[in-house]
C-alpha positions in Angstrom: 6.7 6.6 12.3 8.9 4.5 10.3 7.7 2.9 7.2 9.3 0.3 5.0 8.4 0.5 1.5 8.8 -2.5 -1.1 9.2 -0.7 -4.7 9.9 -3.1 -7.5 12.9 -1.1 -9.8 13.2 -3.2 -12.8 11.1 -6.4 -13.2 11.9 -9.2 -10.9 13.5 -6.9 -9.0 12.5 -5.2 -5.1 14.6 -2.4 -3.4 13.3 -1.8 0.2 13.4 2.1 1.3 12.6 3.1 5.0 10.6 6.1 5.2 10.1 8.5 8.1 6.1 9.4 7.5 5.0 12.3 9.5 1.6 11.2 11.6 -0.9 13.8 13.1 -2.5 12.6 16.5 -6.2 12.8 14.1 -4.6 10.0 11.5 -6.3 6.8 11.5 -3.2 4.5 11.6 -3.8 0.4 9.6 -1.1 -2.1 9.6 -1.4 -4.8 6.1 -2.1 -7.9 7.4 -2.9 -9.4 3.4 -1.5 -8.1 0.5 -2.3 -8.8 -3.2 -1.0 -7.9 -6.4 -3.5 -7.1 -9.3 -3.1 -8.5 -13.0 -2.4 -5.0 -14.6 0.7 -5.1 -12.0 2.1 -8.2 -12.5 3.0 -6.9 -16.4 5.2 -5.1 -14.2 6.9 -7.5 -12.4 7.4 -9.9 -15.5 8.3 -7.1 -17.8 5.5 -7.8 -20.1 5.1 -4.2 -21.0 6.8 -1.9 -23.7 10.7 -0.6 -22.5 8.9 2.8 -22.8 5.8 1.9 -20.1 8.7 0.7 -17.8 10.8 3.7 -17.4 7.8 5.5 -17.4 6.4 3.9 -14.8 9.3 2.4 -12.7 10.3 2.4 -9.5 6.7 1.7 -8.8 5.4 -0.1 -5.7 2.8 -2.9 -6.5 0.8 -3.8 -3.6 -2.5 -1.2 -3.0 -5.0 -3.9 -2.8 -4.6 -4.9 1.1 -6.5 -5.4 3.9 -5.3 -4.3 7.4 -5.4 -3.9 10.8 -6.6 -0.8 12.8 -4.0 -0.2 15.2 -5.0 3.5 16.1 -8.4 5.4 15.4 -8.1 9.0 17.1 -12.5 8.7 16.0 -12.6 5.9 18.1 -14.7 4.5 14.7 -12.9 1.4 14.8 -11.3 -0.7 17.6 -7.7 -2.0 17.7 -7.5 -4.6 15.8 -10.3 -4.6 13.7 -10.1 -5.9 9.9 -10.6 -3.3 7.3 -10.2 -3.2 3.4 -8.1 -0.8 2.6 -9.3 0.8 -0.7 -6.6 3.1 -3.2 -7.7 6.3 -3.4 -4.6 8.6 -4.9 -1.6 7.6 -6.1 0.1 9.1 -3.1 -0.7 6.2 -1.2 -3.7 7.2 0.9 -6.8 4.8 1.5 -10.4 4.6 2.2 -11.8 2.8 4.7 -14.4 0.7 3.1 -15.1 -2.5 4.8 -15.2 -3.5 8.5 -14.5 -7.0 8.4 -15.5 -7.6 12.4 
């Protein structure tokens, strides 16, 4: 599946990657629907943190507070189209499912 990810370089500034991510037939699949930056992240954006926290820290991508769409649950847990929060839970981008908005 083909995945675009928004990863902010330098403050102010996006680059947009495409990604081929692998998907196993047992991966529950969500597409954001709302996205939201946090405060801490937004020091990011404005460059409102030390030159040393940037290159640190950049290419970074903001967005991990969301809430999506399931578009494929191989548990059949949650229908198509159902509202979920999706929740951070490592910094390699996976999520828990913690709220059924139906």
């Amino acid at each position: 599946m083909l995945n675009q990810v928004y990863r902010l370089v330098s403050p102010r500034q996006f680059e947009v990657e495409t990604v081929a991510e692998e998907v196993d037939a047992d991966d529950l699949i969500v597409r954001p629907k709302f996205l939201s930056i946090c405060h801490a992240d937004t020091r990011y954006f404005f460059g409102q943190r030390s030159q040393a926290a940037l290159r640190a820290k950049l290419p970074m991508a903001l967005i991990h507070e969301a809430v999506g769409e399931v578009v494929y649950d191989p548990r059949n847990e949650y229908k198509p189209g159902t509202l979920v929060a999706m929740v951070p839970k490592n910094v390699f981008g996976y999520f828990d499912i913690r709220f059924d908005f139906s």
